[in-house]
SEMITOR-825769 format. One record per residue (C-alpha): residue in one letter; x, y negated, z. Coordinates in steps of 0.25 Angstrom, whole numbers, padded with zeros to 4 digits, always signed. Layout:
AXYZ;...
//
This chain:
X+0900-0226+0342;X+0886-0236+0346;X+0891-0244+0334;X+0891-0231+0325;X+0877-0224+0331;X+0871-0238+0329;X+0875-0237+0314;X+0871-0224+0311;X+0859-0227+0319;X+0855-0238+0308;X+0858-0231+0297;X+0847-0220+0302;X+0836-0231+0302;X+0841-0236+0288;X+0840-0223+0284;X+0825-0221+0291;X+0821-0234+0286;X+0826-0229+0271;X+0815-0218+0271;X+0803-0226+0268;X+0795-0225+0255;X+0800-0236+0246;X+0787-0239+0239;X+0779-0246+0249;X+0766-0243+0242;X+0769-0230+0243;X+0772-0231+0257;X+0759-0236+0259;X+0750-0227+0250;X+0759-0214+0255;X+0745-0207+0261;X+0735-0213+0252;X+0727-0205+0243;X+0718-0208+0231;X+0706-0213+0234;X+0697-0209+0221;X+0698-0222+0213;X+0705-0222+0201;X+0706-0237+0201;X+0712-0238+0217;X+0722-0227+0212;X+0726-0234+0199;X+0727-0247+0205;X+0737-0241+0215;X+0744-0234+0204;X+0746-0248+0196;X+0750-0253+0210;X+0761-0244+0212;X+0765-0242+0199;X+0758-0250+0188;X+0772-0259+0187;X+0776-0249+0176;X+0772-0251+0162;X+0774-0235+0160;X+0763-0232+0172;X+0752-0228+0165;X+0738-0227+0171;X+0728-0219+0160;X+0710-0219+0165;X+0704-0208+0158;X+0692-0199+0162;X+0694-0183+0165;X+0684-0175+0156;X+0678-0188+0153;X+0673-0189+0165;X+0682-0193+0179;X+0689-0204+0178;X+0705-0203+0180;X+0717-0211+0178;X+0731-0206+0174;X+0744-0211+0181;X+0757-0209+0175;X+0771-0216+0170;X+0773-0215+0154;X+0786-0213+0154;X+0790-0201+0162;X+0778-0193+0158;X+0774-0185+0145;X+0764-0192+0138;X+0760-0181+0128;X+0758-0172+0143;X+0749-0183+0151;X+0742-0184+0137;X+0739-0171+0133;X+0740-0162+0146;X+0733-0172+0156;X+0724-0183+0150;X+0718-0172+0137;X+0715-0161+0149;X+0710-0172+0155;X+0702-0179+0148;X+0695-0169+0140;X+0685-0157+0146;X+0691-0142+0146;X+0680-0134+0139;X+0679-0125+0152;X+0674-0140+0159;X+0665-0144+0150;X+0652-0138+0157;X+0660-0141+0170;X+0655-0150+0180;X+0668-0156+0185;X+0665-0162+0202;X+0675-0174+0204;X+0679-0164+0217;X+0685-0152+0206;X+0690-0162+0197;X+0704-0159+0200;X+0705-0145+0203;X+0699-0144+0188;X+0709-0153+0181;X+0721-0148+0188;X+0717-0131+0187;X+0708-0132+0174;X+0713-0147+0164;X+0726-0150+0166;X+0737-0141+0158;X+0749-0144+0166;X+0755-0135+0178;X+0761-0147+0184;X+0748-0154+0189;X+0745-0156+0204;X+0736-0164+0213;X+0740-0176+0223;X+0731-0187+0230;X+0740-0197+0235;X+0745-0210+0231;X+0760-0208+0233;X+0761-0195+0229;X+0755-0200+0216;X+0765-0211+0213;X+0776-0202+0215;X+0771-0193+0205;X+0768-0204+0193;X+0781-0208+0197;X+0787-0195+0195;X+0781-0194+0180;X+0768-0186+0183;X+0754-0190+0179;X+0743-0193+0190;X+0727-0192+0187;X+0718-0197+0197;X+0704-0196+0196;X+0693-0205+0199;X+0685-0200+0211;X+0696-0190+0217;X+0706-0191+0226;X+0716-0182+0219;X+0725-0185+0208;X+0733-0174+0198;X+0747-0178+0195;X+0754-0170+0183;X+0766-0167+0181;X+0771-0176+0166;X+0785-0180+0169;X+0793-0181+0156;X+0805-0189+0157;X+0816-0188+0144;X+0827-0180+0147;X+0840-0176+0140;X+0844-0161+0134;X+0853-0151+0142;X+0865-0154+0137;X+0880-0147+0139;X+0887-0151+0154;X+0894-0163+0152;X+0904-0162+0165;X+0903-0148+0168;X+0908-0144+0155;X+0909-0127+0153;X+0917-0117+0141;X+0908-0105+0143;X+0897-0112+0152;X+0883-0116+0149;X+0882-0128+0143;X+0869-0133+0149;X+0867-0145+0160;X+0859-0153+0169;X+0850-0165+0164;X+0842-0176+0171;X+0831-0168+0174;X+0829-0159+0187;X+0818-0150+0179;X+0829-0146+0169;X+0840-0145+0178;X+0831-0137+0185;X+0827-0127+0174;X+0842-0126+0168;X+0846-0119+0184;X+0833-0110+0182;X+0835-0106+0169;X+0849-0100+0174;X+0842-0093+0189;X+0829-0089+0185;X+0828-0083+0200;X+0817-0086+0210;X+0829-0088+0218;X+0831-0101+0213;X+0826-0111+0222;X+0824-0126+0219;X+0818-0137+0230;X+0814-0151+0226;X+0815-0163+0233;X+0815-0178+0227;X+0824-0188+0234;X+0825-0203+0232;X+0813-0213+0237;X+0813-0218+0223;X+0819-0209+0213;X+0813-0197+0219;X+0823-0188+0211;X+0819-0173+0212;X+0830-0165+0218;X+0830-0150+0218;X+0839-0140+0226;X+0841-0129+0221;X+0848-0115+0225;X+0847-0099+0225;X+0836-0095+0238;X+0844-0083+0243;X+0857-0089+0239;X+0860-0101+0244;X+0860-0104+0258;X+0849-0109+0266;X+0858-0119+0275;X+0863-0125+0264;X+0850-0127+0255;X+0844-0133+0268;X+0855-0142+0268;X+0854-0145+0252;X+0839-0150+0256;X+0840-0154+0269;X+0851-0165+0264;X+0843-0168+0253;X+0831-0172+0261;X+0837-0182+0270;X+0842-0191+0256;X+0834-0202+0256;X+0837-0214+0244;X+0831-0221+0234;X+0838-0212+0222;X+0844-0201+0218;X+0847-0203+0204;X+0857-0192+0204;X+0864-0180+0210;X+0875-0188+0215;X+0865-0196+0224;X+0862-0182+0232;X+0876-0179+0233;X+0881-0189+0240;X+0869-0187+0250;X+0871-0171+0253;X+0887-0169+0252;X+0893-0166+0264;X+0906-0177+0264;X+0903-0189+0255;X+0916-0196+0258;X+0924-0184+0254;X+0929-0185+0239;X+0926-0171+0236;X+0912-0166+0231;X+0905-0158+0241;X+0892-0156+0229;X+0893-0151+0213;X+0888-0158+0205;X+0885-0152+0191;X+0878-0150+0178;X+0879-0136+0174;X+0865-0127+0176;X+0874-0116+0176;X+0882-0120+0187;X+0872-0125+0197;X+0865-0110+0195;X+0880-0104+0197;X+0880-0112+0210;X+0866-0109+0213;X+0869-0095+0213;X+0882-0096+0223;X+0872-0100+0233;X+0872-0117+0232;X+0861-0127+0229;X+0859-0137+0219;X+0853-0150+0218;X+0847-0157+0207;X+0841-0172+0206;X+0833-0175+0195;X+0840-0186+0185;X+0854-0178+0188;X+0860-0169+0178;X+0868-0163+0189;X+0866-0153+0199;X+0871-0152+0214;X+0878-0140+0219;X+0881-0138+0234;X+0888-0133+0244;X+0900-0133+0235;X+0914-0130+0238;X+0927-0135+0232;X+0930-0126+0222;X+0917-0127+0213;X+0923-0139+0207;X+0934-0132+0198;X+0924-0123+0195;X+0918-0121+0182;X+0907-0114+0176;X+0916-0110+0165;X+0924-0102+0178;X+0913-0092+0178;X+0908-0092+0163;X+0921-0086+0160;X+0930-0072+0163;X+0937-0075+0176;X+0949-0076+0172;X+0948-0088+0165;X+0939-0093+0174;X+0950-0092+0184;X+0961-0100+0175;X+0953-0110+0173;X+0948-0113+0188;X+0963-0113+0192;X+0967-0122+0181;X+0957-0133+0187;X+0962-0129+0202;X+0976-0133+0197;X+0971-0144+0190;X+0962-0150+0201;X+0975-0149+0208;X+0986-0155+0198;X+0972-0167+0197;X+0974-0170+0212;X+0989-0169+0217;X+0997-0171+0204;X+0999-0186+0204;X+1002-0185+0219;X+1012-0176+0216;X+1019-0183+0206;X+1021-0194+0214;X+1025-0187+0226;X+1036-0181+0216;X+1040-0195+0210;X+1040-0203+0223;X+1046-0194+0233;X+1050-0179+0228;X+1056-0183+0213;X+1064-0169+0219;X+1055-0160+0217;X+1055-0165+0203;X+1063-0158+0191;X+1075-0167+0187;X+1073-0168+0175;X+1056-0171+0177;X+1061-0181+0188;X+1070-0189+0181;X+1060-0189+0167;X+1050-0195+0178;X+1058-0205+0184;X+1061-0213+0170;X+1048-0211+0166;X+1045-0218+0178;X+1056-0228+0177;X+1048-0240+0173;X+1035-0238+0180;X+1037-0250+0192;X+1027-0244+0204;X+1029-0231+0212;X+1024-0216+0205;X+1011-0218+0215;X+1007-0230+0209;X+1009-0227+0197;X+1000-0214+0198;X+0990-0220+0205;X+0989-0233+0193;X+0988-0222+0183;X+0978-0212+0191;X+0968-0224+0194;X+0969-0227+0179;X+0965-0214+0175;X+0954-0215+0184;X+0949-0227+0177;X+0953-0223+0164;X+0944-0209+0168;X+0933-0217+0174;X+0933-0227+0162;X+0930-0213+0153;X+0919-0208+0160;X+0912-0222+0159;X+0915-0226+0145;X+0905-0220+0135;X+0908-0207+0129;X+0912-0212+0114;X+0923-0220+0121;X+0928-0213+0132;X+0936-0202+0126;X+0943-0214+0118;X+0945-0221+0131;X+0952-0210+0139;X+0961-0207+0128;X+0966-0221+0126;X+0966-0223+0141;X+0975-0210+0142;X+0985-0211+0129;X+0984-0227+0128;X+0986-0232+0143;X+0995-0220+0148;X+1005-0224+0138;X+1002-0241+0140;X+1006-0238+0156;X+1018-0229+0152;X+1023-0238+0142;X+1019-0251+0149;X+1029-0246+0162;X+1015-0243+0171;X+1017-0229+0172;X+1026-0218+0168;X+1023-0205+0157;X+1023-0194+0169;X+1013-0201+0178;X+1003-0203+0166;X+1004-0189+0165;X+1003-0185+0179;X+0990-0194+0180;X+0986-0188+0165;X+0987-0172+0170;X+0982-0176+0183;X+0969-0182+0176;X+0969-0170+0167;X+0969-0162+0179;X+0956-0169+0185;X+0947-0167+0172;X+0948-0152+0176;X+0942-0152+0187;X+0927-0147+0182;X+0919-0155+0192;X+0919-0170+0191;X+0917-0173+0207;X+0930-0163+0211;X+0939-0171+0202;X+0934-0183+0206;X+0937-0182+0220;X+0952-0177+0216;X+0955-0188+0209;X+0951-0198+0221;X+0959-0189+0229;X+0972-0190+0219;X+0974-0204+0224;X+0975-0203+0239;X+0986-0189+0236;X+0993-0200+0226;X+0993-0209+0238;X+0998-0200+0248;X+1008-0194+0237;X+1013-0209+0234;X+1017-0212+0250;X+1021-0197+0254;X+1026-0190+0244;X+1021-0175+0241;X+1018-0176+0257;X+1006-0186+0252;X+1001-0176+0244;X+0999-0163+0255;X+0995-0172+0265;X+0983-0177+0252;X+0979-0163+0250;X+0977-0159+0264;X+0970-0168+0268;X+0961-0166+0254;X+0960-0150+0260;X+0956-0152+0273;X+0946-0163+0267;X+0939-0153+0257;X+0942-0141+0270;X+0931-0150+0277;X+0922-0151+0268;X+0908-0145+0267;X+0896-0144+0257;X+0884-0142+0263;X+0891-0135+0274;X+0901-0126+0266;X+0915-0129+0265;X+0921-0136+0254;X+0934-0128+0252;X+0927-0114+0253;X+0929-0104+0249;X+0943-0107+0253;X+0943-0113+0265;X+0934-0104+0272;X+0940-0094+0263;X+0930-0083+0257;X+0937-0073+0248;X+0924-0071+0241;X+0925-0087+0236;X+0938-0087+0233;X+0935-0079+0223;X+0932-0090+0216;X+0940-0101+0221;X+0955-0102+0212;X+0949-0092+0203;X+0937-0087+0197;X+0936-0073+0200;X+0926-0063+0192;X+0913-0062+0195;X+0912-0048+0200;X+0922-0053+0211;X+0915-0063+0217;X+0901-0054+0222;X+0897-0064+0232;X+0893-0079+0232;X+0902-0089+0239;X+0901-0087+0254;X+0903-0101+0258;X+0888-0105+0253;X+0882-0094+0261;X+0874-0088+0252;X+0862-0081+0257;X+0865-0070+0245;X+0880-0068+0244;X+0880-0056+0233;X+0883-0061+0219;X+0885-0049+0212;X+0878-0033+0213;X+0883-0021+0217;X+0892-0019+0204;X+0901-0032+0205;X+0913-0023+0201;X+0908-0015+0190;X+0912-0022+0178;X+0914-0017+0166;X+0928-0013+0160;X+0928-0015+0147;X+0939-0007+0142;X+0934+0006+0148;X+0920+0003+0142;X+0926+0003+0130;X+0935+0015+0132;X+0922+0023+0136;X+0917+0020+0123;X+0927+0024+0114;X+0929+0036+0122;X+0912+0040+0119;X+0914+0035+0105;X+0927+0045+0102;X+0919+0055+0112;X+0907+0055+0103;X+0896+0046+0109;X+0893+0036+0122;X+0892+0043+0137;X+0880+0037+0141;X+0877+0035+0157;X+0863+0038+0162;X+0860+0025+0162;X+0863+0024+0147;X+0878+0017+0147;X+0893+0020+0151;X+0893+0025+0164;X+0907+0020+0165;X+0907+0007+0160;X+0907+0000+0175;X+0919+0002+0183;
//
């Protein structure tokens, strides 16, 4: 216990010491402010940043008059903007001004309220604070004689269009995703809740990168404990990077050693805003086309978009043909050699005896055999994903067609265990989220395993432990098997099927919303439409429409 104290004790101080400014000019500058000269401030700007060729420092003279310099890098500003909404107003007298006489002392009240045409202009006066800026693609003017500087906002950095999801495919969804930038990503989440509810806090993270992050969530919906958490874990990150949304996750999820996600990851605006609105936060990290999603329970991950775009019904069938497919994914090699190796019984004869001939020549145990082609198919899969787009549709099919039959002919495996693996893999792609089926699949070999000494008796003893695993896990403080275990008939509703709308009037319990109601007062009065129409043919045949005094059938809701 000393030994372990004494450890955790050293990491602390590594920890401590890792908090200091990296730059040690900056360190040194941190409370210094300008002094008035235009030449001390420039010759520190070359200091810290005259290393880049696309550092640009620009003299010129405001109204022909005070002498000013420009600060700014060329190549993550807009040039058309600096010239034409900052050094034109700048340089050239307004005709309110020209009878004017213009003090030193009201010089920067006057260009920043009555010169400069830009909303995103304010004031700053020291030296740190106007590094970061430059750094961060806005413009700096310091002006001789003054001891305040304007920064302008003049970031423009080349960004790709909004484009369909790539991994969150959707039938009847949107067909909109995230990009790189935090601004857009931003705007697409407020185009779909233009409430004032909708609250977004930003923080930068990283000593170098300084990446924006921005939490958002519903005020009045989500619940205060866990939005507290969602910042308060933020805060206490502290690393050099965070060049994506992955970095945070492995920061604020509750049990990083367990192979299940305990975040969402995903691309969809429309999904984000539909999570949002159940009462959870969202993160977003600039340079990520992905959001974060938390807390979040088991079942989100065989959910689909397309579950509520669509009537129930088929919602429903669809959801339980991924449950049985997430499933067949996970236990069906283990059962097939539990089957083969110690219960050939429980087999038909006919299907038993076709399997043993087929496996007649195969010189290695059923296990092996499965686990050779299963970590196969793994490299084959991640060979796939790698290769290039033109040639890795090619690749999978020539890996499938051409080597399934190489290793059946050559005597390495037989035809039902290509199969098996094949169905199994099949079985995987289902699985809408990319994380969930990932974790499966590393959890298919330790079942293989199990199934391979012990027999079907592997394969329980496998999925209990998995249960009681995912039965102690939390998000953020909520379970991860809810709302099953503990059970809430309100969120069941939605759990194997996907029930309709009007039956589902209050948000998931297990997120502790503040505002639990989902839908008004007349959740069951839905139309039927075969009445409506009987009601009208009956007022045709009758002569004319009965109108209601609000102007419509009074007897269209039920």
């Amino acid at each position: 216990m000393f030994l372990f104290r004494r450890r955790r004790q050293k990491k602390a101080g590594r920890k401590a010491e890792v908090k200091e400014i990296p730059s040690k000019a900056l360190e040194e500058i941190e409370q210094n402010r300008l002094t008035g000269s235009i030449e001390t401030t420039v010759q520190f700007m070359k200091d810290m940043l005259g290393d880049s060729d696309d550092f640009v420092v620009k003299y010129f003279r405001i109204f022909g008059r005070f002498h000013a310099v420009l600060f700014y890098f060329s190549n993550i500003t807009d040039q058309d903007r600096i010239n034409n909404e900052i050094l034109k107003p700048l340089m050239y007298v307004p005709e309110h001004l020209l009878q004017r006489e213009i003090s030193k002392q009201e010089l920067v009240n006057i260009l920043v309220e009555e010169t400069l045409f830009d909303s995103q202009t304010n004031r700053e006066y020291q030296l740190d604070q106007l590094v970061n800026v430059i750094l961060r693609g806005e413009t700096v003017v310091v002006m001789e004689g003054i001891t305040e500087a304007i920064h302008i906002g003049t970031r423009k950095i080349e960004k790709r269009s909004i484009k369909s999801p790539e991994t969150e495919q959707a039938i009847l969804g949107p067909r909109e995703s995230y990009i790189e930038s935090i601004a857009t990503n931003i705007a697409l989440i407020r185009a779909r809740l233009p409430t004032p509810d909708l609250c977004i806090k930003k923080m930068e993270i990283g000593r170098l990168t300084k990446s924006a992050v921005a939490v958002c969530y519903i005020k009045g919906i989500a619940d205060d404990k866990v939005i507290k958490e969602v910042e308060k874990r933020l805060s206490e990150i502290d690393i050099d990077a965070i060049l994506d949304i992955g970095y945070l996750e492995q920061f604020i999820e509750d049990n990083p050693f367990s192979p299940f996600p305990q975040t969402q990851s995903t691309e969809r605006p429309d999904k984000t805003v539909a999570s949002l609105i159940e009462g959870r936060v969202a993160i977003l990290v600039d340079g990520s086309p992905f959001a974060l999603v938390v807390p979040v329970v088991f079942n989100q991950f065989y959910q689909t978009f397309d579950d509520y775009s669509s009537r129930f019904l088929m919602g429903s069938f669809a959801r339980l043909a991924r449950m049985q497919a997430l499933v067949f994914s996970l236990i069906f090699p283990s059962l097939y050699v539990s089957f083969i190796s110690f219960n050939p019984e429980l087999l038909p004869t006919e299907f038993a005896v076709a399997v043993a001939g087929g496996r007649a020549g195969v010189p290695y145990p059923a296990v092996v055999e499965v686990l050779i082609i299963e970590i196969a198919m793994e490299v084959l899969r991640e060979a796939t994903v790698r290769m290039p787009k033109q040639v890795g549709g090619a690749l999978s099919i020539v890996g499938v067609l051409v080597v399934g039959e190489a290793a059946v002919n050559a005597g390495l495996a037989s035809p039902i265990t290509v199969v098996v693996i094949a169905l199994t893999s099949i079985g995987s792609f289902a699985t809408p989220a990319y994380v969930a089926a990932f974790a499966l699949r590393m959890l298919r070999f330790p079942i293989l395993i199990l199934a391979g000494i012990f027999g079907l008796y592997g394969v329980v003893i496998g999925i209990i432990f998995i249960f009681n695993h995912m039965l102690s896990l939390k998000s953020l403080g909520v379970p991860y098997m809810s709302p099953v275990s503990p059970g809430n008939s309100q969120g069941l509703k939605d759990v194997i099927i996907r029930s309709p709308l009007w039956w589902m009037p209050k948000r998931p319990s297990f997120l502790q919303p503040t505002n639990r109601d989902r839908l008004g007062e007349v959740k069951n009065k839905v139309l039927q439409h075969s009445k409506v129409g009987n009601d009208q043919r009956e007022e045709a045949k009758s002569g004319g429409f009965k109108r209601g005094h609000n102007g419509s059938s009074g007897d269209n809701l039920n």
